[in-house]
C-alpha positions in Angstrom: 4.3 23.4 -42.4 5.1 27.5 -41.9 1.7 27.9 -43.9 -0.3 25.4 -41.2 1.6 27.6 -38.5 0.8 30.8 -39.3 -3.0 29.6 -40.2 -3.2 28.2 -37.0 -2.1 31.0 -35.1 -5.1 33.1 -37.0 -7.6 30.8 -36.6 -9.4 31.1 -33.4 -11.3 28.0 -34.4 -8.2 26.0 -35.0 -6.9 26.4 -31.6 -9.7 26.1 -30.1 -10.4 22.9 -31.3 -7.0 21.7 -31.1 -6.8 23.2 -27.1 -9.8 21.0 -26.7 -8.2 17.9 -28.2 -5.6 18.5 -25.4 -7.4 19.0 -22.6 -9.6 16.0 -23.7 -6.9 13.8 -24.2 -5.2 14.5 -20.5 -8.2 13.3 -19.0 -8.5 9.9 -21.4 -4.2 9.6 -20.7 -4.6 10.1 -17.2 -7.5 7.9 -16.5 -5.2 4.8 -18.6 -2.0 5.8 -17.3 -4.0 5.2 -13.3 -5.3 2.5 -14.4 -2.8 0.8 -16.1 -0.6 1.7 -12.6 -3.7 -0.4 -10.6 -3.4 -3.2 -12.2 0.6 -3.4 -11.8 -0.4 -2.7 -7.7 -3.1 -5.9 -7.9 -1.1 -7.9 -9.7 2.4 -7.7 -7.8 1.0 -8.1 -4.2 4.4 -8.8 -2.3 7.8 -8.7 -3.9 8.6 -6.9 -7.0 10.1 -3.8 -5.0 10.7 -2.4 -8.2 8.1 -2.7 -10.0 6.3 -0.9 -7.3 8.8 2.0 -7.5 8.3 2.2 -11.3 5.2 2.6 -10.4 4.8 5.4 -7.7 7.3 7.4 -9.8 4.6 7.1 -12.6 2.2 8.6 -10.0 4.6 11.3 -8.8 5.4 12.4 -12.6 1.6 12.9 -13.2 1.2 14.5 -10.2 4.0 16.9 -10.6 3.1 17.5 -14.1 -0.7 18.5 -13.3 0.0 20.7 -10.9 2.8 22.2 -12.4 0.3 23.1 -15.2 -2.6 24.2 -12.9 -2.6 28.1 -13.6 -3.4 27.0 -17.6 -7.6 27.4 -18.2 -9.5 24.6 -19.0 -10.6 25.1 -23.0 -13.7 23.0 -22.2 -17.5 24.0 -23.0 -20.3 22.4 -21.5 -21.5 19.4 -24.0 -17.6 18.4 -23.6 -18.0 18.5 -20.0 -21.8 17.0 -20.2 -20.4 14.0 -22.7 -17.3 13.1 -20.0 -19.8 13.0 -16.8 -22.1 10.4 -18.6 -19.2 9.0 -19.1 -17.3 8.6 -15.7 -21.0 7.7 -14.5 -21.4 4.7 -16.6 -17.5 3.2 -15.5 -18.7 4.1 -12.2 -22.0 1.8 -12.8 -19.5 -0.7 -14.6 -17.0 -0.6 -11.4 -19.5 -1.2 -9.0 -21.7 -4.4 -11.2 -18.3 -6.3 -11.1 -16.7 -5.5 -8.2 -19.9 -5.6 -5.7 -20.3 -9.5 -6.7 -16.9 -10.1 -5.8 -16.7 -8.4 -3.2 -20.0 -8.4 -1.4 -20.6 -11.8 0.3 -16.6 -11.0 2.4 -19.1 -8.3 4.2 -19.8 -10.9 6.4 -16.8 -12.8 7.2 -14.4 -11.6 9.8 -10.9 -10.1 8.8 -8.5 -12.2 7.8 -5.3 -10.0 7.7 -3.0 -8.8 10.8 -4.1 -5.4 11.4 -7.8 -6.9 10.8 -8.2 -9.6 13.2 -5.9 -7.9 15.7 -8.0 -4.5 15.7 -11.4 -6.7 16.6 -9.1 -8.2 19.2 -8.5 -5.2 20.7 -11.5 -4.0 20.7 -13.5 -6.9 22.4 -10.3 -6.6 25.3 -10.9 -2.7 25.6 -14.2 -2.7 25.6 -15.6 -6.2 26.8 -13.2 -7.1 29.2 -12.1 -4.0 30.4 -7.9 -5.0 29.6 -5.5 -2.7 28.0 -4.8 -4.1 24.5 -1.0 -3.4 24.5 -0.4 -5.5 27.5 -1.9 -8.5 25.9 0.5 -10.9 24.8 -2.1 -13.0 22.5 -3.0 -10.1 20.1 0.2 -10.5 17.9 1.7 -13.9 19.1 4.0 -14.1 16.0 7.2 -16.3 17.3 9.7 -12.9 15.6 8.4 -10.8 18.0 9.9 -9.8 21.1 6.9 -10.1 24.1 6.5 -6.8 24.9 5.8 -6.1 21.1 3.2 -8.5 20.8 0.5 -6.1 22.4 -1.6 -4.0 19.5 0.3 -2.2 17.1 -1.5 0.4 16.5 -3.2 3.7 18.0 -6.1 3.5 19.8 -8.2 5.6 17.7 -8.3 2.7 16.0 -10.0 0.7 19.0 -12.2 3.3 19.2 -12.9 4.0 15.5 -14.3 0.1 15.6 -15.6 -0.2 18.7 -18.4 -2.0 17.0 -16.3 -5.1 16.3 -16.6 -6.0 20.0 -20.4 -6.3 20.1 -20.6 -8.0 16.3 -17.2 -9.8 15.7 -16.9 -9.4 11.6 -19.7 -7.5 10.3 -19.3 -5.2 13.2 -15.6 -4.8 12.0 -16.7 -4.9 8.1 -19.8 -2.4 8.4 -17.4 -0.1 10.2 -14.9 -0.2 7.2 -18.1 0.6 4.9 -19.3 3.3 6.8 -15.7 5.4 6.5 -15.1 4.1 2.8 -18.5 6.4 2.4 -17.7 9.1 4.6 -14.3 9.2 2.0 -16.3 9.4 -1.0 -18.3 12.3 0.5 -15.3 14.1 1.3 -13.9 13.9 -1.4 -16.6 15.0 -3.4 -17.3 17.8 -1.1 -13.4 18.8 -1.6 -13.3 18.8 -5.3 -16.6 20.9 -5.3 -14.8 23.6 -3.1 -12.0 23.7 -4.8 -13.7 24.0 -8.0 -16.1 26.7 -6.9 -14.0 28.6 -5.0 -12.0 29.6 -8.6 -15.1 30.8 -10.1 -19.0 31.4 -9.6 -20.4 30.9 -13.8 -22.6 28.5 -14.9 -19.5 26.8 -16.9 -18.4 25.8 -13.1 -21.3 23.9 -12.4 -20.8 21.7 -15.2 -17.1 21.7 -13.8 -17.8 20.6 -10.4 -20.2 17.9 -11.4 -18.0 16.0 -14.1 -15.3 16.6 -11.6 -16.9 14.8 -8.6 -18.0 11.8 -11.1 -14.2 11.7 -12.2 -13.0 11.4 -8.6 -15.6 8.7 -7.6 -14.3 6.7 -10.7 -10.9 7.6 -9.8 -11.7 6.6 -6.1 -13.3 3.2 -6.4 -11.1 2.1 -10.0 -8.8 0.4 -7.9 -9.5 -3.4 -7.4 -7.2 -3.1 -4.5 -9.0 -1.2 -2.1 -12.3 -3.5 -2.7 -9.8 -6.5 -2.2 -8.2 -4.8 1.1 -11.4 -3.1 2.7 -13.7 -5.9 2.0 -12.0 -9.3 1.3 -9.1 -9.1 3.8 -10.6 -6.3 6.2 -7.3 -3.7 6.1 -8.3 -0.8 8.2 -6.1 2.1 6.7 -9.6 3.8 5.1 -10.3 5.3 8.3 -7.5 7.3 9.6 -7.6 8.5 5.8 -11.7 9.3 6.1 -10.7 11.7 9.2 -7.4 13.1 7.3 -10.1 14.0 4.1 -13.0 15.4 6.9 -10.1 17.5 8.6 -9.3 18.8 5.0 -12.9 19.4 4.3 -13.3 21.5 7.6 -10.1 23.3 7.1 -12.0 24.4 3.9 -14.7 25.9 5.3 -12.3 27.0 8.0 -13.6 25.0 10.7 -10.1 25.1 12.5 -11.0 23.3 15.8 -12.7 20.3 14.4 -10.0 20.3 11.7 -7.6 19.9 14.3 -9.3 17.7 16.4 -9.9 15.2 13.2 -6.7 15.4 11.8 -5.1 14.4 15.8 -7.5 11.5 16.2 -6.0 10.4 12.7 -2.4 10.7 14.5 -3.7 8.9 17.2 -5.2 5.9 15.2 -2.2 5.5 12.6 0.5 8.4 13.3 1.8 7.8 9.6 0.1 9.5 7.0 -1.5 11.2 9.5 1.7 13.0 10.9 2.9 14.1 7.3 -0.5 16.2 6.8 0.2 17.8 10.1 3.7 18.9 8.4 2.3 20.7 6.0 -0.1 22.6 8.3 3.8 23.7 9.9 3.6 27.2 8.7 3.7 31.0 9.7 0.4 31.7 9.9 -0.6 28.5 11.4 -3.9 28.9 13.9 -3.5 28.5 17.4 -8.0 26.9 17.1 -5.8 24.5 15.6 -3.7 23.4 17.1 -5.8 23.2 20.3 -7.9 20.6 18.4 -4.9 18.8 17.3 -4.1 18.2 21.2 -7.8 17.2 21.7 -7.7 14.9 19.2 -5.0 13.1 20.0 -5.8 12.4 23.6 -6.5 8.9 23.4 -3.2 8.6 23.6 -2.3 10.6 26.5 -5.3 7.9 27.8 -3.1 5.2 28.0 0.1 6.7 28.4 -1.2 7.3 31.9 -3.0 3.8 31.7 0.6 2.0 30.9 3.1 4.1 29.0 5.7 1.9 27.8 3.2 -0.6 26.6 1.7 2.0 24.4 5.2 3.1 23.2 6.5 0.3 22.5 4.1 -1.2 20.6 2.6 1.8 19.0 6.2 3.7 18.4 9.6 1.8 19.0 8.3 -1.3 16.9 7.6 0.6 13.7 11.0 2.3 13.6 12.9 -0.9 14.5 10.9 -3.1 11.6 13.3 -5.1 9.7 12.7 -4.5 6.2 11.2 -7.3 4.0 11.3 -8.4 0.2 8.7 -5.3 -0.4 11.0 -2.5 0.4 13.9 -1.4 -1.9 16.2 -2.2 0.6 16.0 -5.9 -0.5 17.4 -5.7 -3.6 19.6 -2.2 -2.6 23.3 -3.6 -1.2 23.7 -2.5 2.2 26.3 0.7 2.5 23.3 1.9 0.7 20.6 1.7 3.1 21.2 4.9 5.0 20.0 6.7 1.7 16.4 6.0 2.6 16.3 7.4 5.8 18.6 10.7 4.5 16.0 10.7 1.6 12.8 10.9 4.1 14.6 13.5 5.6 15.7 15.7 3.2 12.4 15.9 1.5 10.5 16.1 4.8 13.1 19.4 5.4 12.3 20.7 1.8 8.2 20.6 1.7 8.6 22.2 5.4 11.1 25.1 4.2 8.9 25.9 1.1 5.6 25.7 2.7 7.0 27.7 5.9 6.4 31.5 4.4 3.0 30.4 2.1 -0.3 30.8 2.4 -2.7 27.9 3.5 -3.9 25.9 0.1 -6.3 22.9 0.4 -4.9 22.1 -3.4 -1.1 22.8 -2.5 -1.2 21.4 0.8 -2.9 18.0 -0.6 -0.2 17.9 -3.9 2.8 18.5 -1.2 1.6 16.0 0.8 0.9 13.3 -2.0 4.6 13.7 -3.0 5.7 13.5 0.4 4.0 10.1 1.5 4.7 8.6 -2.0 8.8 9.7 -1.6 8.5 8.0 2.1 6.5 4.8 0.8 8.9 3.7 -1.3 12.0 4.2 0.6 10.2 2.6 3.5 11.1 -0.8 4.9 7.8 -2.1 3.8 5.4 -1.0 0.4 2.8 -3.1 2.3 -1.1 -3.5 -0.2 -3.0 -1.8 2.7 -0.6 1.4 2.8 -2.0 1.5 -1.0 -5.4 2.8 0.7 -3.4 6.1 1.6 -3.3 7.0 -2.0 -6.1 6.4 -3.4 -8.1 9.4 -2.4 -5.2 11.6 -2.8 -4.8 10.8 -6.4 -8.4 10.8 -7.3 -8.7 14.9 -5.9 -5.6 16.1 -7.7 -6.6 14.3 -11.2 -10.5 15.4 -10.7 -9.3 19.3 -10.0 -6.3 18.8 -12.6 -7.6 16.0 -15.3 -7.3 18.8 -18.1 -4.4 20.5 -17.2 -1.5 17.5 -18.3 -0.9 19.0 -21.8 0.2 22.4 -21.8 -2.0 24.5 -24.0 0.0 27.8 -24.2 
């Protein structure tokens, strides 16, 4: 065994091979260890609280683990890099032959769940009749609800954002949902090829960025969930993420104002995740363009707070923090004295990523890792782990593995 060791520790051939073994094998692990994760998600739909918190943790160890490792440099050449792209091409190709069949025909049915059905309500009240959604008392007519929660429930950059469903109820609403699943994919891609480019100008990198963005769309469109959500049942948590990953992609090329003004019309369609990216913009050297477009953004809202303010707030605000929790959430199988551990855990972890990020420098690759951890340590000790929240992630995880896929062995 010394003999191997000290052989090895000559051989420049040795450890390059061996380095390359690693890095190959991070991608392969991660790629399983997702997938394996997305099948638990599609599988246990409501219930299993903890099976869903097994497997977040999963995705917060990888995560954690990648990034931790991200200063390491990928021992790759270009036929490795070559040989993986054909590869994530031809799942891509596989993804889409079985899951467009499935899929494709519920492009033309109307949206069957909630925060579906409700949103083309909205719309066709807003926009037809000329009514303010969150004084309607048919939207959300459920008997649990108190009446002046049974308005809309969410922002109304989400009325606006499918305006369309008004004029063509269902494949208005479902054409809508297409359009920003593609704007997602082309942000993401256009993020991963920043980030990649930005660290360094060969010819190596090219191959790099191009595998990369073939890895993320695999990574993106893996989960059976989102096709399930987006197109079957018609959840509508792709689009405040599409403006989130646009805002992210205009920070990058420092677009600050349309950044901003993105990122607020996310807060004003769905304030969560939208509000936890905001966080992480909380720093010293925070621009004022910014924040001007943040305002801009999210003046829809100021819209109908003028329009009928405790409506909006009601529905919008007061209802989310007063849900009850359901047989999602750990709180259903947590005894009781215990509940107040969520909200303590929210906070402190909210307080730590906003101390540590307070004195740094801007990072699209930091700020997108601290933000990931955040929203998954607030999903799971929220009242609901709803499916649809599931869309949050997805994008998220598919940019961190695609910049980090290599990097989950250390090779030092």
């Amino acid at each position: 065994m010394r003999m191997f060791s000290e052989s090895f520790d000559k051989s420049p051939s040795l450890q390059r091979t061996w380095h390359l073994l690693l890095n190959m094998s991070s991608f392969v692990f991660s790629l399983v260890l997702i997938y394996c994760i997305y099948r638990l998600f599609q599988t246990y739909d409501w219930g299993q609280p903890f099976t869903k918190f097994l497997c977040f943790s999963g995705l917060f160890a990888l995560v954690l683990v990648l990034f931790r490792h991200r200063e390491q440099t990928d021992d790759v050449g270009n036929p490795i890099l070559i040989l993986e792209s054909l590869f994530a091409a031809l799942v891509l190709v596989l993804i889409f032959a079985r899951m467009v069949p499935a899929y494709g025909d519920f492009l033309f049915a109307a949206p069957t769940v909630d925060i579906g059905y409700t949103t083309e309500h909205a719309a066709k009240l807003l926009f037809i009749q000329g009514e303010n959604p969150y004084l309607s008392q048919s939207i959300n007519i459920r008997p649990e609800l108190a009446p002046e929660h049974r308005g809309f429930h969410y922002g109304p950059g989400m009325i606006l954002g499918y305006a369309a469903a008004a004029y063509f109820p269902g494949i208005g609403y479902k054409l809508t949902s297409l359009v920003f699943l593609a704007i997602t994919a082309i942000a993401l891609c256009s993020l991963v090829a920043g980030c990649l480019a930005s660290k360094s100008q060969n010819e190596t990198n090219s191959w790099q960025v191009r595998s990369a963005v073939l890895a993320s769309m695999v990574l993106l469109f893996l989960p059976e969930r989102l096709w399930y959500e987006v197109l079957q049942v018609g959840a509508n948590d792709i689009y405040p993420v599409a403006l989130l990953l646009l805002g992210l992609v205009c920070v990058q090329k420092e677009k600050w104002v349309l950044a901003g003004v993105l990122m607020g019309l996310s807060f004003a369609t769905k304030f969560s995740p939208a509000a936890f990216l905001l966080a992480m913009f909380l720093r010293k050297d925070i621009r004022l363009n910014f924040l001007i477009g943040c305002a801009i953004g999210a003046s829809p809202l100021l819209v109908f707070l003028a329009w009928d303010h405790q409506s909006l707030i009601e529905n919008v605000f007061i209802l989310r923090f007063g849900l009850n929790f359901d047989s999602t959430s750990l709180y259903s199988i947590t005894p009781e004295v215990l509940h107040v551990l969520f909200p303590l855990t929210q906070l402190c972890a909210l307080i730590y990523f906003l101390v540590r990020n307070a004195t740094r420098t801007l990072s699209i690759e930091e700020t997108v890792v601290c933000f990931t951890l955040l929203l998954i340590i607030i999903e799971v000790t929220f009242k609901e782990i709803h499916a649809n929240h599931l869309i949050w992630f997805y994008p998220l995880i598919a940019l961190i593995v695609a910049l980090y896929r290599h990097k989950l062995f250390p090779t030092k």
